[in-house]
C-alpha positions as CSV (number, residue, x, y, z in Angstrom):
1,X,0.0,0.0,0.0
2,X,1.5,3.2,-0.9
3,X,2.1,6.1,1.8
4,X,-0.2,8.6,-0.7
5,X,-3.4,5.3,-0.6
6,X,-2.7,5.6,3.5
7,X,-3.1,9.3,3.2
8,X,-6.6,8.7,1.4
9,X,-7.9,6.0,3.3
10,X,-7.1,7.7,6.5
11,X,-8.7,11.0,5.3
12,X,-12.0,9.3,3.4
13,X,-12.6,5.7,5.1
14,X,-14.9,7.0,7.7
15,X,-17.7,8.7,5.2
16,X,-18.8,5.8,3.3
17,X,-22.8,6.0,3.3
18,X,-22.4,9.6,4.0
19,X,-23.6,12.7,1.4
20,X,-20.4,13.7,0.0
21,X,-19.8,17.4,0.5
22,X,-18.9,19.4,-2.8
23,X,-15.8,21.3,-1.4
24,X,-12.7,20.0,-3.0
25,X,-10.7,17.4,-0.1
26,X,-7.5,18.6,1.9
27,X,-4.6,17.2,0.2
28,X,-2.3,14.7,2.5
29,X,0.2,17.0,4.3
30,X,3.7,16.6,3.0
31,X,6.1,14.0,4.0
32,X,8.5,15.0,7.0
33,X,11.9,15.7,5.9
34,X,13.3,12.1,7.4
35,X,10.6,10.6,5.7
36,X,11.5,11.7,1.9
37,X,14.6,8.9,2.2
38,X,13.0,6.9,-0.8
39,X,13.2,10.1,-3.0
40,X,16.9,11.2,-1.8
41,X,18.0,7.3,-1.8
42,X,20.7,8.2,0.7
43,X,20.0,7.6,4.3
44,X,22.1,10.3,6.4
45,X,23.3,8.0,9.3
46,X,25.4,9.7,12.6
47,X,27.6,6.4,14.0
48,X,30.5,6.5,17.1
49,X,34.2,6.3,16.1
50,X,35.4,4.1,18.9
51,X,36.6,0.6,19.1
52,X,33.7,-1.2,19.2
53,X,30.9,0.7,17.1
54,X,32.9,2.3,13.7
55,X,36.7,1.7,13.3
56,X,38.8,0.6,10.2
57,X,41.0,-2.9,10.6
58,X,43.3,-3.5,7.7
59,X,42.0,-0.9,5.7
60,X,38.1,-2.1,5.7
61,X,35.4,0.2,8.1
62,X,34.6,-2.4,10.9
63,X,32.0,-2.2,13.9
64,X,29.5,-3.6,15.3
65,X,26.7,-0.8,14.3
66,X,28.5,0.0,11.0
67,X,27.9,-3.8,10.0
68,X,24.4,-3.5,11.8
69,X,23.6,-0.7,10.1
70,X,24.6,-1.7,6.3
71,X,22.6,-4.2,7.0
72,X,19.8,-2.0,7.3
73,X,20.7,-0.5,4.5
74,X,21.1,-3.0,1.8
75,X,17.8,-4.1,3.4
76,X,16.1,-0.9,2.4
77,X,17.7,-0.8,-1.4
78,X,19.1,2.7,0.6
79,X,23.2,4.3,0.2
80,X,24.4,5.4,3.1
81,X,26.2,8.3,4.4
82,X,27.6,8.4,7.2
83,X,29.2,11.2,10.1
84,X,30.8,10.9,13.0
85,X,29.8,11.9,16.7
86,X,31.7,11.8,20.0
87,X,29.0,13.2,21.6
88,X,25.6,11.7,22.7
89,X,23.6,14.8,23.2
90,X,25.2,16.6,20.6
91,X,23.9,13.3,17.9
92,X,20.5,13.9,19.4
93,X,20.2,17.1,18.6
94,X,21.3,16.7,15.4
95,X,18.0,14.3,14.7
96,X,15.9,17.3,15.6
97,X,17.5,20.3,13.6
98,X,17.1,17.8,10.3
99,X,20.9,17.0,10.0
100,X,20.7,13.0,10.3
101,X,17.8,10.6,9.6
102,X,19.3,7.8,12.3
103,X,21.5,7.6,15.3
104,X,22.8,4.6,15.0
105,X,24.9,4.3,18.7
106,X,24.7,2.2,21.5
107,X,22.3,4.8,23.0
108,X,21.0,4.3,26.4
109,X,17.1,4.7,26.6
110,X,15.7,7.1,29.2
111,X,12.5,8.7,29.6
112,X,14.3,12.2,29.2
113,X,15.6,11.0,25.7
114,X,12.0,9.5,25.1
115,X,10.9,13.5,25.0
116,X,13.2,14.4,22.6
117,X,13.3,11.4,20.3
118,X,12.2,8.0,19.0
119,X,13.9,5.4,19.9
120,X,14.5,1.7,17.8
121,X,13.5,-1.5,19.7
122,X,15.9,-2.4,21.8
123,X,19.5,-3.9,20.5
124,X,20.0,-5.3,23.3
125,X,20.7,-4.6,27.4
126,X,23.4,-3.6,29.1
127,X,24.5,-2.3,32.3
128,X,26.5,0.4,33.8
129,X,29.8,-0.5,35.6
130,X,32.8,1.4,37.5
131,X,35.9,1.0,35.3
132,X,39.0,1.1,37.7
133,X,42.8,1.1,37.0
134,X,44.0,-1.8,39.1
135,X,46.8,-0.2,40.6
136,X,44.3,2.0,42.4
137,X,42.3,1.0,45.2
138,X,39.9,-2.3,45.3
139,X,36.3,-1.6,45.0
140,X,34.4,-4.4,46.1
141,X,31.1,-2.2,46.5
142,X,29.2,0.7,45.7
143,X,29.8,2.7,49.0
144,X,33.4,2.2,48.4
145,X,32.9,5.5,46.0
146,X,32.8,7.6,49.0
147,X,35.7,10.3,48.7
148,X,36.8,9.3,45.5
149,X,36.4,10.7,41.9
150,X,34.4,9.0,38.8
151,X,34.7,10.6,35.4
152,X,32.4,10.6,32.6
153,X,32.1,11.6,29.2
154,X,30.6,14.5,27.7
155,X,27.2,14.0,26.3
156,X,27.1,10.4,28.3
157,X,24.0,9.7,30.2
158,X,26.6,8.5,32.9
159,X,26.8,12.0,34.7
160,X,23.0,11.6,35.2
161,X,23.5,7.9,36.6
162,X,26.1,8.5,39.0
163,X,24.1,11.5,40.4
164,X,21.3,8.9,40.8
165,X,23.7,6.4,42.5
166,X,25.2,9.1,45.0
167,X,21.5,10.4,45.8
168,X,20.6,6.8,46.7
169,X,23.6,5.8,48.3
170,X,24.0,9.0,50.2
171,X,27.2,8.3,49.6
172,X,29.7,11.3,48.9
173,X,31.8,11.1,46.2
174,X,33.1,13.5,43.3
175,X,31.9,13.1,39.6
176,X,34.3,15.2,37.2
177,X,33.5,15.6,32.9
178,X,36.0,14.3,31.1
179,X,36.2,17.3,28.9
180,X,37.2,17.0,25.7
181,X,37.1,13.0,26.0
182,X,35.9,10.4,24.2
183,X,34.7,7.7,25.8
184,X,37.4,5.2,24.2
185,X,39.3,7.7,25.2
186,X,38.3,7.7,29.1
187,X,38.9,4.4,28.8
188,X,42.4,5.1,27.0
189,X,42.9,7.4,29.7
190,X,42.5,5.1,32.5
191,X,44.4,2.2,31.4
192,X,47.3,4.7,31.7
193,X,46.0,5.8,34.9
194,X,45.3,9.2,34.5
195,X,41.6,8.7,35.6
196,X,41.6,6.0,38.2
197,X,37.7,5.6,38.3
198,X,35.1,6.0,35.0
199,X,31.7,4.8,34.3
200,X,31.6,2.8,31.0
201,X,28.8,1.3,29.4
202,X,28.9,-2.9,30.2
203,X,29.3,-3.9,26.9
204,X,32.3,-1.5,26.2
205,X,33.5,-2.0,29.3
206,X,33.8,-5.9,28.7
207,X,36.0,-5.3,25.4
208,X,38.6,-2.6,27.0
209,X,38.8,-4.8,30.2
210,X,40.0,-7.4,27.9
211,X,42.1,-5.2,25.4
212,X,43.8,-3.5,28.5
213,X,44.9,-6.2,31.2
214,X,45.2,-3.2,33.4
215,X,41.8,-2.6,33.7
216,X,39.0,-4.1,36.1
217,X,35.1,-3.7,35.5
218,X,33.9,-5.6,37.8
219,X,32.0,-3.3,39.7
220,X,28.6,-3.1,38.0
221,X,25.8,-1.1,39.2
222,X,22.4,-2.1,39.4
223,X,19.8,-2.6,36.7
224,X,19.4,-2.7,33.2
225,X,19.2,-0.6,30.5
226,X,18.1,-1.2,27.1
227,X,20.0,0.2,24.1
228,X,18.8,1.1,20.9
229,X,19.3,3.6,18.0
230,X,17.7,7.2,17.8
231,X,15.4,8.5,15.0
232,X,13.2,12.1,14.8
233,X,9.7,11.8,17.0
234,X,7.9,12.3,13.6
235,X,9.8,9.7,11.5
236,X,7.0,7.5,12.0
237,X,7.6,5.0,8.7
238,X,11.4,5.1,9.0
239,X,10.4,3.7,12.6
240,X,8.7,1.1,11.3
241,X,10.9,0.3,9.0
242,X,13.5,-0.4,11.4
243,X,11.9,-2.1,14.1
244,X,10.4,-4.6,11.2
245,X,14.4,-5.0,10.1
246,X,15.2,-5.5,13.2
247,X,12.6,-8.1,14.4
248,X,13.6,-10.4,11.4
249,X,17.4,-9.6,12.0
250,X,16.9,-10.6,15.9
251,X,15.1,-14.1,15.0
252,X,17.7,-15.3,12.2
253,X,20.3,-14.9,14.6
254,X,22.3,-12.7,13.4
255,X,22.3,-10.2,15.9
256,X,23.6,-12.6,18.4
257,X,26.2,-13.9,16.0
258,X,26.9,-10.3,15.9
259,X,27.0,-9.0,19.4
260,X,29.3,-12.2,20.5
261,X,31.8,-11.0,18.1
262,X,32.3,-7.7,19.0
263,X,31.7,-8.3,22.7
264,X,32.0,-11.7,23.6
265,X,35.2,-12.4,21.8
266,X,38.8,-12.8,22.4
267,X,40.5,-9.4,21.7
268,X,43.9,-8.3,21.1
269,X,46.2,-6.4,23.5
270,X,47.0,-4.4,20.3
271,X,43.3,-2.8,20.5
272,X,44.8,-0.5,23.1
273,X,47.8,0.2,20.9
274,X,46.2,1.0,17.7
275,X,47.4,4.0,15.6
276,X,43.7,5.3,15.0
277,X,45.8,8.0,12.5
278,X,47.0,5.1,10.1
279,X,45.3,2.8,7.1
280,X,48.0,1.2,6.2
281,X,51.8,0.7,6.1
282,X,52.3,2.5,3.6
283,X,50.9,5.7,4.5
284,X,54.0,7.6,4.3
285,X,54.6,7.0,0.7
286,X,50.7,7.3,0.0
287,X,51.1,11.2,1.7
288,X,53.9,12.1,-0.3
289,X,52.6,11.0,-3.9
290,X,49.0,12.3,-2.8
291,X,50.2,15.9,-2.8
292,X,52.0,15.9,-6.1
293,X,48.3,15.6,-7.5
294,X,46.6,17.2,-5.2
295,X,45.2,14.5,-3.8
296,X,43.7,13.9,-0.3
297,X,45.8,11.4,0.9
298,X,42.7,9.4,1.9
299,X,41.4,9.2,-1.1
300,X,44.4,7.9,-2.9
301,X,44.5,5.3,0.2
302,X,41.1,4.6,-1.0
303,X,41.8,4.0,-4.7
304,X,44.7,1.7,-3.8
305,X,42.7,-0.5,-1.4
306,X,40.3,-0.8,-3.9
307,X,43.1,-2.0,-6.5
308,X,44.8,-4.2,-4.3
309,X,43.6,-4.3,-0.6
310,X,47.4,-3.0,0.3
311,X,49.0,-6.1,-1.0
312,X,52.0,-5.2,-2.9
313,X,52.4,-8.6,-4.4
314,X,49.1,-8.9,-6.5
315,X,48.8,-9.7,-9.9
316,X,45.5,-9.3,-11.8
317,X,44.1,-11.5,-14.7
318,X,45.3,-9.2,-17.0
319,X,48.6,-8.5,-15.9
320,X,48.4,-5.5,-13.8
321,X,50.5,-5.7,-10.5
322,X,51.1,-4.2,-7.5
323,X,49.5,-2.2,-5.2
324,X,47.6,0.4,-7.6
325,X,47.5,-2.7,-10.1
326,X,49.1,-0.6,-13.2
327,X,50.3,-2.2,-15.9
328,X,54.3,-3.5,-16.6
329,X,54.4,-1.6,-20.3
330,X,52.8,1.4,-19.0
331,X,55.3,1.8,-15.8
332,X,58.3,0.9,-17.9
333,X,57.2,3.7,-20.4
334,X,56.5,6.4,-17.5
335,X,59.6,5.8,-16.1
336,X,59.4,3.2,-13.3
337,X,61.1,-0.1,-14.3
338,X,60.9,-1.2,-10.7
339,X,57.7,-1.4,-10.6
340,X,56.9,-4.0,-8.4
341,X,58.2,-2.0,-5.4
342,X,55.8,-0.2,-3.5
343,X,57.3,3.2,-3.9
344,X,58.1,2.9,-7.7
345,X,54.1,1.3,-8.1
346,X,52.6,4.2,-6.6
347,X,54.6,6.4,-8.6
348,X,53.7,5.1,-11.4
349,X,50.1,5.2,-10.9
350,X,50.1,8.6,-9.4
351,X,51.7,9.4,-13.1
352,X,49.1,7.7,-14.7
353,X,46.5,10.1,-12.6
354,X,48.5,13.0,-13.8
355,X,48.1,12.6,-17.5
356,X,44.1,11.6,-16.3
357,X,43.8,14.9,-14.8
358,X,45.1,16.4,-17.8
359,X,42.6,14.6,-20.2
360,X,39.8,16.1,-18.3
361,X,41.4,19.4,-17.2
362,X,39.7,21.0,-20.7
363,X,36.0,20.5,-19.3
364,X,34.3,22.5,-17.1
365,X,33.6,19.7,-14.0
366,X,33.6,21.1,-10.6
367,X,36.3,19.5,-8.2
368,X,34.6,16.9,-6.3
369,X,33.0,15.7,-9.9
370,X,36.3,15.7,-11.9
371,X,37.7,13.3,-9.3
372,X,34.8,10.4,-10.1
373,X,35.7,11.1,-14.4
374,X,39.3,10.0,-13.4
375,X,38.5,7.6,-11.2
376,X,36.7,6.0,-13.3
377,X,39.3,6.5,-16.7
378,X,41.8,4.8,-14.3
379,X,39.7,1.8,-14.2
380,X,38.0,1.7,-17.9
381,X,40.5,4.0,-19.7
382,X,39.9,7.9,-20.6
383,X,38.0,6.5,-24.0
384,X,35.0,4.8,-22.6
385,X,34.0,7.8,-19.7
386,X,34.3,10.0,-22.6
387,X,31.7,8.1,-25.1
388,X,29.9,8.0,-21.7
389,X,29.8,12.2,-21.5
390,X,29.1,12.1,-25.3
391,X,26.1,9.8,-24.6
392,X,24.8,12.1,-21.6
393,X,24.9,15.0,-23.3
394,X,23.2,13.5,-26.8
395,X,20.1,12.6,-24.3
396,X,20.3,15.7,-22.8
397,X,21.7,14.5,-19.4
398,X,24.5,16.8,-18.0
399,X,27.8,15.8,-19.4
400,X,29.8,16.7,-16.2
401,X,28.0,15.4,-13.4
402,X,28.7,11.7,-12.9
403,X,25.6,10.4,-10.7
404,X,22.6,9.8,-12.2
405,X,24.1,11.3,-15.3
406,X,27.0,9.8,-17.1
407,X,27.4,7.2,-15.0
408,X,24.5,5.7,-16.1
409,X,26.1,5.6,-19.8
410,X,29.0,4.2,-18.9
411,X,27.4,1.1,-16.6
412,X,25.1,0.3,-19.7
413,X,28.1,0.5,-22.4
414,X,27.1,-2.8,-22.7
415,X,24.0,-2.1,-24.3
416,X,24.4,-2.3,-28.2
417,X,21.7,0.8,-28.1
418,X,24.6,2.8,-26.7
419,X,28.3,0.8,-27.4
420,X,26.8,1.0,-31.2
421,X,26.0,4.3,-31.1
422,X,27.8,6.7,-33.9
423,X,28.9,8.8,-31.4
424,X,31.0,6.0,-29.3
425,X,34.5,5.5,-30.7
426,X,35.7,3.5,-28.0
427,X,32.9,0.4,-28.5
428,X,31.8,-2.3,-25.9
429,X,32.4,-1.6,-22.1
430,X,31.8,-4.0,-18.9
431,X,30.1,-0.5,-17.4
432,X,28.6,-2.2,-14.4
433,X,32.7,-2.8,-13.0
434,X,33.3,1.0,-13.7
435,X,30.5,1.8,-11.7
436,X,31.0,-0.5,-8.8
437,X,34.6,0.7,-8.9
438,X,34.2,4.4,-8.3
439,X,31.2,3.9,-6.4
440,X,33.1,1.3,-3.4
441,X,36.0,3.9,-4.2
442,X,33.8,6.8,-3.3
443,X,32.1,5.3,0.0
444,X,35.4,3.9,1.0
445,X,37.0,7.5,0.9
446,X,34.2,8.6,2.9
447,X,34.7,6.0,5.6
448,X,38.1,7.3,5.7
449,X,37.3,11.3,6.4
450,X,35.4,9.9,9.0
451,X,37.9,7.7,11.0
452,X,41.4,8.8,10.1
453,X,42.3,12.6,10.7
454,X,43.3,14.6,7.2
């Protein structure tokens, strides 16, 4: 049933039998902004950088709500874009001034919250617990609190628990913000025991304990709370549409599957130790190229993940190696016979961008466009993206925007309607590989700006 039928049945189901009155009916009122998703086909998605929820590991985005969440996603036939939040409150608001469609966070659920926005069923529960450096004083209970000093993160609803806690303990004890903090990094923090005391969420608190030997969350207070995503009061069918996701995803057992893994599981002591400012090993060389193009650095990262996953030693099908996967003639006749090292393979691919750029340097594309032309020309070759702009433009698409324009050309240049066609010189093209390239190439580079500082 369509959302405009709901409209009419809603407004008109009650008058059957009645005289129908001559004015002219009250059109269904608009759609609220969060519920226009369909039309945009993006869904605008605020996640938590932190070790547990949105990270990258070996150059891929990892989490347990990013994977929750492209789930939801691919579900809905939706893209996703995705920002970053450190701060609870701050994510909330952002629901309310129209900025994101979903919070997707472990958010705690309180009647407060409940005012402000709508919350998903519940993920799962969880409880709160003191977090304590171990070479600090045992806490073997709650009262133990008295004259000591708990930290919190900003925008946590931990401030408003502890308060609770102190009230009903009638205990004394200090609670300081963590300003500035994270709260991986209060967690960070107290491992090096610079904040002896914190309140971490149960679940988190589980996977840092384990990371960081000198932890200890043992202390857990009482109760628990349930933890669920965040969505605008009046996003009533994007409500829906989640809760019905997530009923199904709940009873094949993959949210279970997916909660052990990221909190039940083994972990690493190198969690603790990660270099949240680094994609790969060869960063330094990727920085160094990057700016002789003009290149974020992130997005050249991107396009060689997506060539070779940062493995030097690969060799394509069709004889491309190395890490940007160009090909033996073409380095040799840039300049790089040593190819197969990283260095000399990135410099030869960041030479083969050059001579892109200068391809497409004569048409009037706007920055962030141009970049998607020679991404895909790296994949396809410059001749086939520009049949593509000479298709747009002969069925009056815009030849220099590449979504829903000429990127359409080029993923059906397999179409003998448009490889045929007497304006192509450059015939038959496997279009739907061009698009998947610079689309994954795209997304990845966003995943990037997100996690890894410019």
């Amino acid at each position: 049933m369509t959302r405009n039928l709901l409209y009419a049945i809603l407004l008109f189901g009650g008058a059957a039998g009645c005289k129908p009155e001559k004015k002219t009916p009250a059109a269904p009122p608009p759609p609220f902004p969060h519920e226009r998703i369909e039309e945009r086909g993006v869904i605008d998605v605020c996640m938590y950088r932190n070790f547990t929820d949105y990270y990258l590991h070996d150059g891929m985005p990892r989490g347990f709500h990013h994977e929750l969440v492209n789930d939801f996603v691919r579900h809905m036939g939706l893209k996703l874009h995705v920002e970053t939040g450190a701060n609870f409150d701050e994510a909330l608001r952002g629901l309310g001034e129209d900025h994101y469609d979903l919070v997707a966070m472990s958010l705690c659920v309180t009647g407060g919250r409940r005012e402000e926005v709508a919350f998903s069923d519940p993920l799962f529960y969880s409880r709160w617990v003191i977090v304590r450096d171990r070479n600090s004083p045992r806490l073997d209970s709650l009262r133990q609190l008295a004259g000591r000093e708990v930290f919190y993160h900003p925008g946590s609803e931990g401030r408003r628990v502890l308060e609770r806690l102190r009230d009903s303990l009638r205990v004394s004890f200090q609670i300081t913000e963590a300003t500035g903090c994270t709260g991986e990094e209060l967690l960070l923090a107290a491992a090096r025991g610079e904040m002896p005391l914190v309140i971490a969420a149960g679940h988190v608190a589980r996977v840092a304990t384990r990371a960081m030997p000198r932890l200890d969350g043992s202390l857990a207070l009482p109760g628990a709370f349930p933890v669920a995503w965040a969505l605008p009061r009046e996003a009533t069918f994007l409500l829906a549409d989640v809760n019905g996701w997530l009923e199904q995803f709940k009873k094949s057992g993959k949210l279970a599957a997916l909660r052990d893994r990221y909190f039940n599981a083994p972990v690493s002591s190198s969690l603790a130790r990660r270099d949240r400012s680094r994609i790969s090993a060869y960063d330094s060389i990727i920085k160094e190229n990057a700016r002789l193009i003009g290149w974020d650095w992130r997005l050249l990262a991107a396009l060689i993940h997506q060539e070779s996953r940062f493995k030097p030693g690969v060799v394509s099908g069709f004889g491309a190696v190395g890490l940007m996967q160009v090909m033996p003639r073409t380095a040799i006749t840039l300049g790089f016979p040593a190819y197969l090292s990283p260095r000399d393979n990135i410099r030869a691919g960041i030479a083969y961008l050059k001579f892109l750029q200068n391809v497409f340097s004569r048409y009037p594309f706007s920055p962030g466009e141009r970049v998607k032309f020679i991404l895909a020309a790296y994949n396809a070759g410059p001749g086939h993206v520009l049949d593509a702009m000479k298709l747009a433009e002969a069925y009056d698409h815009d030849p220099y925007t590449w979504e829903n324009n000429v990127d359409y050309f080029l993923l059906n240049k397999s179409n003998p309607e448009f490889y045929r066609h007497v304006l192509v010189n450059h015939g038959y093209c496997d279009g739907k590989q061009v698009f998947a390239f610079v689309n994954e190439i795209i997304d990845t580079y966003n995943h990037y700006q997100n996690i890894i500082p410019e």
